[in-house]
N, C-alpha and C positions, 0 to 999 in steps of 0.2 A: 475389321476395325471400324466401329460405329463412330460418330461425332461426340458422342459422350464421353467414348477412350481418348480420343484427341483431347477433351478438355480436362478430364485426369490427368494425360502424359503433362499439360501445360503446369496444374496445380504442383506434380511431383517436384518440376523442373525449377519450382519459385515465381513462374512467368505470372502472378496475380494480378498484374495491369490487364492481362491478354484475357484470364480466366474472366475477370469483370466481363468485360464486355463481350465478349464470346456468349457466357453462360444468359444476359440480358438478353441478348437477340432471341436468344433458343427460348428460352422461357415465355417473352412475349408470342412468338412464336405460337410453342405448345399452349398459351389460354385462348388466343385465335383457334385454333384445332388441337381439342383436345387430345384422338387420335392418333397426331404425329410422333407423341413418346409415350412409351410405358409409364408405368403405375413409378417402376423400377426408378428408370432414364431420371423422371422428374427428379424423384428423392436425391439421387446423386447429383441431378445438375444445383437444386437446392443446397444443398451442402456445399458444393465448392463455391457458386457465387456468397452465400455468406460467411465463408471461410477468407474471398478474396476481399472481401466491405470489413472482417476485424483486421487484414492485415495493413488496412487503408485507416485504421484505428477507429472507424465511424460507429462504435461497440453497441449505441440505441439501435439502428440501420443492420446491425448484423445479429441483435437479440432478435431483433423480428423478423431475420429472413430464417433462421434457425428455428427459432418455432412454430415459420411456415413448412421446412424441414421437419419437423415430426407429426405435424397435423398428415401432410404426404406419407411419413410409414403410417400413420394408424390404415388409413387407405391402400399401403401397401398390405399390411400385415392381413387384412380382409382377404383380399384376394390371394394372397400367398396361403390361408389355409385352403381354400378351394383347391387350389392348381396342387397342392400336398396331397392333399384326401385323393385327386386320381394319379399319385402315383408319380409328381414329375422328379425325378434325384435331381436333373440339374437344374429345378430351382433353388433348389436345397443349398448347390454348390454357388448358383450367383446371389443367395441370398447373405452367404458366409463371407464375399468380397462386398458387400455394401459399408459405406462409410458406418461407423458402429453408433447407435443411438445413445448409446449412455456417455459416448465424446462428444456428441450435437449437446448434451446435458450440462456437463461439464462445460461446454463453449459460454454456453446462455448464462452460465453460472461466473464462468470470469470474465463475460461482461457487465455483469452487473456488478460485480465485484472493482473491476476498475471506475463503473457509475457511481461507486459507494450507495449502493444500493441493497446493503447488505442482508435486508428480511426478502427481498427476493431471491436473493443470490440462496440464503439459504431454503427457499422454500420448491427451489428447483431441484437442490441436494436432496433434501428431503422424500422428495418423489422417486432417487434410486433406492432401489432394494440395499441393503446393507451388505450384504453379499458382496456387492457389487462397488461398491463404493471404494475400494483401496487396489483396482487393477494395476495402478503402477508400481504400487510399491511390490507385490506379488510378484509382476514380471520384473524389475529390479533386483528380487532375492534369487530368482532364476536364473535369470542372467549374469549375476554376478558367480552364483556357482559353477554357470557353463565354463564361465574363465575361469574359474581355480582349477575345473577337471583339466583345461588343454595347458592352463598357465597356472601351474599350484607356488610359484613365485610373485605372483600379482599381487603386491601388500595392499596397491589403493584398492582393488577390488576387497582385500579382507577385510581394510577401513571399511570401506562398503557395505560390506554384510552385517559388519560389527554395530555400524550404526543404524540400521535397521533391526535391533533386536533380536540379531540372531545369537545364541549363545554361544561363547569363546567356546566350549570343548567342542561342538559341531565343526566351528569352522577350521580348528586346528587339525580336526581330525582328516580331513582333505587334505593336509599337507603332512601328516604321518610320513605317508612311504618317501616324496622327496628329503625330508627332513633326515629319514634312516638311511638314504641312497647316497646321498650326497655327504664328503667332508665337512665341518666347520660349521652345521648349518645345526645345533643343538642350539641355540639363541633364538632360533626363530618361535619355541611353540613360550616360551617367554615374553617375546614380545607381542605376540596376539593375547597374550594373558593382561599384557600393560594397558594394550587399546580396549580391550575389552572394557577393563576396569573405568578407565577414562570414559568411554560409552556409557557405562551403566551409572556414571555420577560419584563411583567411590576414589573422591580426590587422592585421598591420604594412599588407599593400597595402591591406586597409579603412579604415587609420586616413588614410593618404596620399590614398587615393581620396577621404573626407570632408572631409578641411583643404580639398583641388581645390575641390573644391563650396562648401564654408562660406567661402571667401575670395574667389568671388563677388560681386560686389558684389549682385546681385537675390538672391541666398537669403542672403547674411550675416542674422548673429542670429537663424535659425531656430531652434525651440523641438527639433522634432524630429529635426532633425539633432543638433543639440547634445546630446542624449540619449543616441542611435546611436553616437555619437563615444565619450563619456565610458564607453556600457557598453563599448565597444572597448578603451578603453586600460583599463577595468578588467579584461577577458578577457585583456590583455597581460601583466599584472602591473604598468601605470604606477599607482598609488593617487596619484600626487598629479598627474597632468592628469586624472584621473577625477573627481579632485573638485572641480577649479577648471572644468572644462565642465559638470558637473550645476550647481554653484553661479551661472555664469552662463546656463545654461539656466532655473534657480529665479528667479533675479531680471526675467529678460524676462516669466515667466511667475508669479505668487504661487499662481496655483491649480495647479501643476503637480502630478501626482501620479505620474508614468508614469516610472521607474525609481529615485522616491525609497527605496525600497524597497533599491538595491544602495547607492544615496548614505548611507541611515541604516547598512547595514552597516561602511560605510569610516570612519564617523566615529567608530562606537563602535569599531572595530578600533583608530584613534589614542587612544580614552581619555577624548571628549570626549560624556561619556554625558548632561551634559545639554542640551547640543545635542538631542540626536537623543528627548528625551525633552521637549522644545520644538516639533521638526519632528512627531511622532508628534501633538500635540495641535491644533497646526496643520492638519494631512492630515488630521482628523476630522470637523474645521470644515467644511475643504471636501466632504468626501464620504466613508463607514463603507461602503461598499458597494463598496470594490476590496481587495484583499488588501495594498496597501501599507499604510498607515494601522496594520491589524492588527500588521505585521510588526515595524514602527519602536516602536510603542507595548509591543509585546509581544518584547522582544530576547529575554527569558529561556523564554516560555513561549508564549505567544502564537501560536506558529509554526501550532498546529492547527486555528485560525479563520482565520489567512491562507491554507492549504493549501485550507482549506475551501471557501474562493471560488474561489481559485485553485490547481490541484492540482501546476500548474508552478513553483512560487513558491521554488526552492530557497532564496533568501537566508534562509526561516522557518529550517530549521535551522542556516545557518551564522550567524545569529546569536544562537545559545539558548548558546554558549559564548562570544562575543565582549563580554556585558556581563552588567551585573549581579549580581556575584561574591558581593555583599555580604549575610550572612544578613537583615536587617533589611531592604536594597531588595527584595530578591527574596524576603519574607513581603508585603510591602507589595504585590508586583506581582501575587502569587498570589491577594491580598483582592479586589485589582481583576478580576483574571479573573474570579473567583466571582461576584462583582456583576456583571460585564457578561454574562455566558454564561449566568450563574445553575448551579442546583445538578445535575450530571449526571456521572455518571461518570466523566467526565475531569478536568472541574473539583476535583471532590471529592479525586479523586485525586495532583490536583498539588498542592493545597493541605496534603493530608495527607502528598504527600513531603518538602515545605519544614519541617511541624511535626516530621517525625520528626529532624531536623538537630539539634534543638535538646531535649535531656533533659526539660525543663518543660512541653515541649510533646507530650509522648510518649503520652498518656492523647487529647488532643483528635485526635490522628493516627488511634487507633484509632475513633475515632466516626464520624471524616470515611471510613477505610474501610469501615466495617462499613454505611456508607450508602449507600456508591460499589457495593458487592458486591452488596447488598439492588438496587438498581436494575440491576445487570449482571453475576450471577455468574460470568459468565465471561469478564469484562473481565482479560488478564491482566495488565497494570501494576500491579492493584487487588489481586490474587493475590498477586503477587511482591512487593509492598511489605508487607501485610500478615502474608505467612509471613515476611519477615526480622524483623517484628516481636515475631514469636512464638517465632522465634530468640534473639531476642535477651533475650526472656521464660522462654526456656527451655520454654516449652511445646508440646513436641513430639509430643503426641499431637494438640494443637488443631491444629496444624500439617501433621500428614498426613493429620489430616481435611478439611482444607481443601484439601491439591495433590490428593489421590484425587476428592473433589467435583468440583471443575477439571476435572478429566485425563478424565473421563467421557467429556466433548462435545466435546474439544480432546488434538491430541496435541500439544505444546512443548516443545522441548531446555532453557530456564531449567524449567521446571516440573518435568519429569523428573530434572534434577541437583538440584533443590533438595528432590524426596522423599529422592533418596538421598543428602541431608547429614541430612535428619530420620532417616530408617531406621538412619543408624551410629548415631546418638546415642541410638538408643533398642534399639543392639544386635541389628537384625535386618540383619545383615550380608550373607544371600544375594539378599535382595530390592531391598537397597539398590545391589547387584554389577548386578542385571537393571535397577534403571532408569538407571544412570550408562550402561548399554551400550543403552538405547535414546534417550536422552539425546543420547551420539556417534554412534548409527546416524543421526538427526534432523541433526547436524553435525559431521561425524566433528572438526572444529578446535574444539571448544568444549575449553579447557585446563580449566576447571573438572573438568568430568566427568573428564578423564582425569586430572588429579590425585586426584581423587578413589579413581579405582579404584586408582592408583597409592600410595596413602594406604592401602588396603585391603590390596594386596596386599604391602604392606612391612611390614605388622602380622601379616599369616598366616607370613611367614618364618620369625622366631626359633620360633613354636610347632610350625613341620611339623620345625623341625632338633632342637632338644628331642627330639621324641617318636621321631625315628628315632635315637637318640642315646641313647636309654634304649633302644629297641626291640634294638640292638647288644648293650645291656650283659646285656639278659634273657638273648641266645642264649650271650652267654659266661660265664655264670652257670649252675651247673646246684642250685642252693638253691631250694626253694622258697619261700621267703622274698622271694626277688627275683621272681618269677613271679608272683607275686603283684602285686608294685608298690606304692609310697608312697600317700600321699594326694594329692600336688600331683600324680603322675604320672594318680593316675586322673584331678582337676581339669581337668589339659591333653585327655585323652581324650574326656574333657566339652566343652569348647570346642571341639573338632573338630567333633564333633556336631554341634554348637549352627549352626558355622559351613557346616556342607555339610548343614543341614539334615537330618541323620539323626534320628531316634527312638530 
């Protein structure tokens, strides 16, 4: 067992603090003596130290240790056809245990992905073969069917397969012989027909297919089906069988928690906010630890600790406009968040959006950001709330101190139009032209920006038509006196200057 196995067994184990630094030493190491590791050695030790810098979240830091990670295999792959061509199998066998290149790919792509970086991210995809590009989902259709071979009972794995595209008669057909073996179990190749449907987007024959089932006399009042059904006809657009089947699904069940989450959305959508601000405190009772609970509790804000558990959880933002309208609930809701999350950059920052609503509270806004910054200056919610504030303070020099700060380590379409609303206002008009146009390069549909420059460029008008409009009157002029020109005439010559940056 070499030092390089040692620092795999650490990577296995989660030990990422140990792998850092372990993997540093070694690498510094090997560029002193080349020598002292393989072609091999390197690439895997590459691999784990920028494996152990994304779990340390440093994602620039580990794009670039990662594609010093595949610069190492092109280098490997060189010498691995040599050592091929005479013959070696086991390198064949240790070439087949190397960390796999198109995950070093995938890496570099979800950090750029988290940089919002997204024309690199894609242009790292781009570089896999297509082939190649969907290995998870492939070994996911795999492995879900290894379980139905030893577990032909596994429903979430049939969900599974189901929602992967696989077609309802295949995957029923795995569960044939159980189905013929066993009593009572004739409902089953019906319900993979339900899911199915629901998989492939056909609401109405899902909802048909479920009544069949739940009218059953042996599965009537099922919990889960009931669930199924109600998210069905809420996929339909029915809101009022969506909520009389949640509601009788709630009642068979008090601990239910498993789509209250779309049930709290439907009810603050009718208006009935303390309901759902009853059910939110109820679902806490029972369990803080699924993203429902968060999402009911938190209609207006919340949505980012529900995501948090759960990344799939759409109902968090379709319900951050569906309640809580009212400035006084929604201060109230923001205290709560602070108290339960406590004090972090996001918190701070919501809190300090709700204060900025309200004039009285326009000083406590600014402390809640300058807290929120202090902890993550480059949080841009925290940025863009704080430069409107300073907008709105008129102080526009603090203000382009603060987006150029920003803009260093980030490039952003709101951050770049919002220099160039500071830059007019303080009359540097050519620079403010350059970030509204990198602004719309970042989205060319941001209307902002392009009113902006559109703003800009209907102010340069009347001065360019002015000055060729005198420039005429000089040539038809032959006095020196006009050759010369007025005061306002030179003033406008001056502001051309100013404007195309001449000296």
């Amino acid at each position: 067992m070499n030092v390089i196995d040692h620092v795999r067994d650490m990577a296995a184990a989660g030990l990422h603090s140990n792998v850092r630094i372990m993997s540093s030493l070694l690498l510094t190491m090997s560029n002193n003596n080349p020598e002292l590791l393989s072609p091999t050695q390197k690439y895997q030790l590459l691999v784990y130290h920028a494996d152990s810098i994304f779990h340390d979240k440093e994602y620039r830091n580990a794009a670039c240790k990662y594609s010093m990670a595949l610069q190492q295999k092109k280098v490997l792959s060189k010498t691995s056809k040599v050592r091929t061509s005479t013959g070696g199998a086991a390198s064949n066998i240790q070439a087949q245990s190397l960390p796999s290149e198109i995950e070093v790919k995938y890496k570099i792509a979800e950090c750029y992905t988290i940089l919002k970086l997204d024309k690199d991210a894609i242009a790292v995809l781009d570089g896999i073969p297509s082939r190649q590009r969907t290995p998870k989902e492939r070994s996911a259709v795999t492995s879900y069917k290894e379980v139905l071979r030893h577990c032909p009972l596994a429903l979430d794995a049939i969900i599974g397969l189901l929602s992967l595209s696989v077609k309802g008669a295949e995957v029923a057909s795995m569960t044939m012989d159980v189905i013929q073996s066993l009593p009572n179990l004739d409902w089953l190749s019906v319900w993979i027909k339900a899911y199915a449907f629901i998989h492939a987007g056909d609401n109405q024959r899902a909802i048909n297919t479920i009544c069949s089932l739940e009218k059953k006399s042996l599965l009537r009042d099922n919990v889960d089906l009931l669930v199924s059904l109600a998210d069905v006809y809420f996929r339909a657009g029915d809101t009022k069988n969506a909520i009389l089947k949640f509601e009788q699904a709630q009642m068979l069940d008090p601990y239910l928690i498993k789509g209250m989450d779309v049930y709290g959305y439907l009810m603050a959508r009718e208006g009935h906010l303390e309901d759902v601000e009853v059910l939110g405190g109820r679902l806490f009772n029972i369990s803080d630890q699924h993203a429902e609970p968060w999402v009911i509790s938190g209609a207006l804000y919340l949505g980012a600790k529900a995501i948090q558990l759960n990344s799939n959880s759409v109902q968090a933002l379709l319900l951050k406009g569906a309640a809580l309208r009212n400035m006084g609930r929604a201060m109230g809701m923001a205290n709560n968040i602070y108290k339960t999350l406590g004090a972090n950059a996001q918190t701070l920052t919501i809190l300090a959006t709700v204060c900025l609503e309200d004039p009285v509270t326009q000083e406590k806004a600014k402390t809640l950001l300058d807290k929120a910054l202090a902890q993550r200056p480059d949080y841009t919610k925290a940025v863009v709330k704080k430069a409107e504030l300073l907008s709105r303070e008129q102080k526009h020099e603090e203000g382009i101190a603060l987006l150029r700060n920003a803009l260093a380590n980030q490039s952003d379409c709101v951050l770049h139009r919002m220099l160039g609303d500071f830059l007019v206002a303080v009359n540097d008009y050519q620079e403010a032209m350059d970030q509204y146009s990198i602004a719309l390069s970042l989205d060319p549909n941001d209307q902002k920006s392009l009113e902006g420059m559109q703003k800009m460029e209907k102010e340069e008008s009347p001065t360019d038509a002015t000055v060729e409009l005198d420039g005429d009157d000089m040539e038809g002029s032959g006095e020196d006196g006009d050759l010369e020109g007025s005061d306002s005439e030179a003033a406008q010559w001056a502001d051309q200057e100013q404007w195309f940056g001449m000296q």
